[in-house]
N, C-alpha and C positions, 0 to 999 in steps of 0.2 A: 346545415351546421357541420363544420369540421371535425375530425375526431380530436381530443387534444391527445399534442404530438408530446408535453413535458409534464414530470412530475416530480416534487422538488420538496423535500424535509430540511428546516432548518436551526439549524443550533441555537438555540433561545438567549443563550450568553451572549456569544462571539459573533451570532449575524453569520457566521461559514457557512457553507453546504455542509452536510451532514450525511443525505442519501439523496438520488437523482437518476431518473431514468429518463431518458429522452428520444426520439425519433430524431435521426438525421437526413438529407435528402441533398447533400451535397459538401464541399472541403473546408465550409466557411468556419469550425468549432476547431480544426482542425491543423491548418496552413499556416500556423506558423509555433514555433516551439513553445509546448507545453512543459510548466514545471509545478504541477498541482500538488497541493500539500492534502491531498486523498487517494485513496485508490480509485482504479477506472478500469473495467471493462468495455473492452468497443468492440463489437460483433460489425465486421464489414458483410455486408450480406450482397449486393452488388458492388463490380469495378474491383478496380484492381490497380499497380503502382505500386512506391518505393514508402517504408516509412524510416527513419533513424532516428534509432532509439539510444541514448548514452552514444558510444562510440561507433557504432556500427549501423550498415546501411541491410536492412532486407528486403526484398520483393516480395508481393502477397496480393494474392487474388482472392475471387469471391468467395463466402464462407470461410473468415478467417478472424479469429476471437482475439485479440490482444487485450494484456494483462499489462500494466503497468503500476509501479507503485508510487508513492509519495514521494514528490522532487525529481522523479526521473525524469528527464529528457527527453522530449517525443515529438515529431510531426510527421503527416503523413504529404507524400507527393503523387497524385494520382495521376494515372495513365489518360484517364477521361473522368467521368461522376465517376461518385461511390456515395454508397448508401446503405442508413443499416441503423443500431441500436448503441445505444451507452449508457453503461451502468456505473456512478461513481456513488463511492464511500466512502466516509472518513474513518479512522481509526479511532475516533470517539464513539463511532454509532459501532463498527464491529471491529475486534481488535482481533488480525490471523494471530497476534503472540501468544493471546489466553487463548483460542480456538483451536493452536493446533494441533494437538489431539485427536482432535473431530475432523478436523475439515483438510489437513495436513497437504494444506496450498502453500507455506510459506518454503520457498527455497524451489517449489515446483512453481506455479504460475508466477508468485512474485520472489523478487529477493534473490534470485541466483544468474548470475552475470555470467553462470558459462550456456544455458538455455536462452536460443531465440526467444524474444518476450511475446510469443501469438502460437497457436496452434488451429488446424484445422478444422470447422467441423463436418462429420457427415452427418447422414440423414437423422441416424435417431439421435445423435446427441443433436440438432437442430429441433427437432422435435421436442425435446426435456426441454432446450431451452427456451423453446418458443411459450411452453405451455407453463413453464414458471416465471417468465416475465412478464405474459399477461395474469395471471394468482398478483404480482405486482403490483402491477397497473394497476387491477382492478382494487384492492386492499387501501392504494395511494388515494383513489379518485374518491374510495368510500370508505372512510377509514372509522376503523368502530375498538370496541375495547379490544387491550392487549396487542394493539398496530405491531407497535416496536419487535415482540415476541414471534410473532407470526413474520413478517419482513425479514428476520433473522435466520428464521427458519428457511426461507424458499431461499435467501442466500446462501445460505451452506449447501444445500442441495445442491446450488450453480455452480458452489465451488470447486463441489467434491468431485461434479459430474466433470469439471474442465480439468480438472488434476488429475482423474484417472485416462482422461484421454488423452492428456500431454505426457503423460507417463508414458504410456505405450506407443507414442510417435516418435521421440525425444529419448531413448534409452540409453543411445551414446552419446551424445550430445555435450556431456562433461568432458569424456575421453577426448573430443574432436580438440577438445581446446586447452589438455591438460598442460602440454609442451609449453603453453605460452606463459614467460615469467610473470608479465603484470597481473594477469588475471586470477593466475593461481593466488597471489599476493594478497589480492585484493579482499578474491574470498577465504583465504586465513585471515585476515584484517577483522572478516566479518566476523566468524566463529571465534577469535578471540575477543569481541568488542562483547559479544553475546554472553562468553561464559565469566567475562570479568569485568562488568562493567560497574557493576554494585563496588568492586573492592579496588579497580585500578581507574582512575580519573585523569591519568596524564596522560598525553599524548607520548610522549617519551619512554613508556613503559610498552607500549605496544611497538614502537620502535624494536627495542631490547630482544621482547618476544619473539618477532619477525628473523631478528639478525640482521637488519639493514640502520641506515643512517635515520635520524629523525628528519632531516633536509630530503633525503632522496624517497619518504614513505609522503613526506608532505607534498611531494610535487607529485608520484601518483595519485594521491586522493585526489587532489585539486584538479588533475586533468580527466580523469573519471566519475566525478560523484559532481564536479564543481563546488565543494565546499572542502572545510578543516576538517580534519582528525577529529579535533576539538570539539567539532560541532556535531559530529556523527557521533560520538558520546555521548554527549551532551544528548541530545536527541533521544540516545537507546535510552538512556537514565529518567528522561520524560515521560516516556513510554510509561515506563514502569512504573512513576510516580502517578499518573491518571490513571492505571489501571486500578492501583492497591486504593486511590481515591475514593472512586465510584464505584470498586466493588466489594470495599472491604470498610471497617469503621475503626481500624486503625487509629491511633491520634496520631498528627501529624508528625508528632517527633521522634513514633516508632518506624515510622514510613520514611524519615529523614536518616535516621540511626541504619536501617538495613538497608540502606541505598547507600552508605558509607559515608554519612555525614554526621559528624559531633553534634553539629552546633543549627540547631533548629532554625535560628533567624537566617544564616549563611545560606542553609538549603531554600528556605521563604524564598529568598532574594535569588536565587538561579533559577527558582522555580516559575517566580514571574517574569524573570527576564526573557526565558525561554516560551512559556505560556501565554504572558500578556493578562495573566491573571495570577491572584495567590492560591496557594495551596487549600485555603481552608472556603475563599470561595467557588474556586473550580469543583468543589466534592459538593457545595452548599447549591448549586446553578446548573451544574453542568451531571453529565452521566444519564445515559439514557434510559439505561437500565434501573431507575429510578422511578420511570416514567409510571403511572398508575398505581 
């Protein structure tokens, strides 16, 4: 009998992936561009080759962990095989925005466009990770009370162990790319999206912000994110609405109100537009932290 190579949680609601660890043994998950609406880590552990990621081409050899976030742009072009490990998550099952704190991976492994999206690993951080993604494994294949709790935990450990070690490979890495207008732009784009999203909703205002035209910020987003302005709001403001969902008992129209919405039915209806469900069954079905 084979060992199994996949292990796979599913969103009860939505039917998505939720958490997913797999064994790979060749390019076929791989060859041709991913735009996953989850997080992924992919540990190449043999082979070697080209991946492009959003705009950029990098070269990467054996022992090399890539982090990618939700909607990025990725495939990899190998030189010969590669083979190796991936770990994806949804932002439903762990959210880095309530996490980081703890785990203070968002801007380091995911979310910041001026760091190549992969770091290195040596021996012992191979060895953490080796011995917490089988605690995985083994947790998936035999899963007993408090799953979710425990799965959380051995991910923040992986997190924190890839963030302290991309930390100290990657120190200047922002400096390398400061000079360059779009990117600097891009991530102000970001940290104003983050610190005003609750209260600014137009895309026109973050224009303002910037000091550039609402034409010429639209035609960067669109050429790096491949989506609107609009929609990257849109987006941040989802975030926050599933989090205060699932982890808070809020009534909906106080979670509508500090999200910067009057009018409860108005946010209802973005909220399913965006979600594909309502606000009041997304908290009623969904949340995993729920679980038990």
């Amino acid at each position: 009998m084979t060992e199994q190579q996949s292990f796979t949680l599913v969103n009860p609601q939505t039917g998505n992936l939720a958490f997913k660890l797999f064994a790979f043994s060749d390019n076929s998950y791989f060859d041709h561009v991913q735009r996953n609406n989850y997080y992924s880590l992919i540990w190449v552990k043999e082979g070697s080759g080209t991946t492009r990621a959003d705009f950029n081409d990098y070269a990467f050899t054996a022992n090399t962990l890539f982090a990618f976030s939700p909607y990025q742009p990725f495939m990899f072009t190998p030189n010969d095989g590669i083979a190796g490990l991936a770990l994806h998550f949804h932002p439903d099952f762990f959210c880095i925005h309530k996490h980081q704190k703890e785990v203070a991976c968002n801007g380091v492994l995911f979310n910041n466009i001026y760091n190549p999206p992969f770091l290195h690993l040596d021996e012992p951080a191979s060895a953490t990770l080796e011995m917490l993604l089988a605690q995985i494994r083994a947790e998936m294949q035999n899963p007993a009370l408090a799953q979710y709790e425990l799965l959380v935990s051995y991910l923040k450990i992986l997190l924190i162990t890839a963030s302290r070690l991309k930390t100290q490979q990657q120190p200047d890495a922002e400096k390398a790319t400061a000079g360059s207008k779009e990117p600097f732009i891009l991530q102000k784009l970001k940290d104003y999206i983050e610190l005003h999203f609750k209260t600014r909703h137009a895309a026109g205002e973050y224009a303002d912000l910037l000091n550039i035209t609402p034409k010429a910020l639209a035609k960067i987003t669109k050429a790096h994110f491949n989506k609107t302005l609009t929609d990257l709001i849109a987006e941040r403001i989802i975030i926050e609405a599933k989090r205060e969902l699932y982890l808070t008992n809020k009534p909906v129209k106080e979670i509508a109100y500090e999200l910067g919405y009057n009018d409860e039915s108005y946010f209802s209806r973005f909220f399913k537009t965006n979600a594909d469900v309502s606000p009041q069954m997304y908290r009623d079905t969904v949340g995993f932290n729920r679980m038990g």
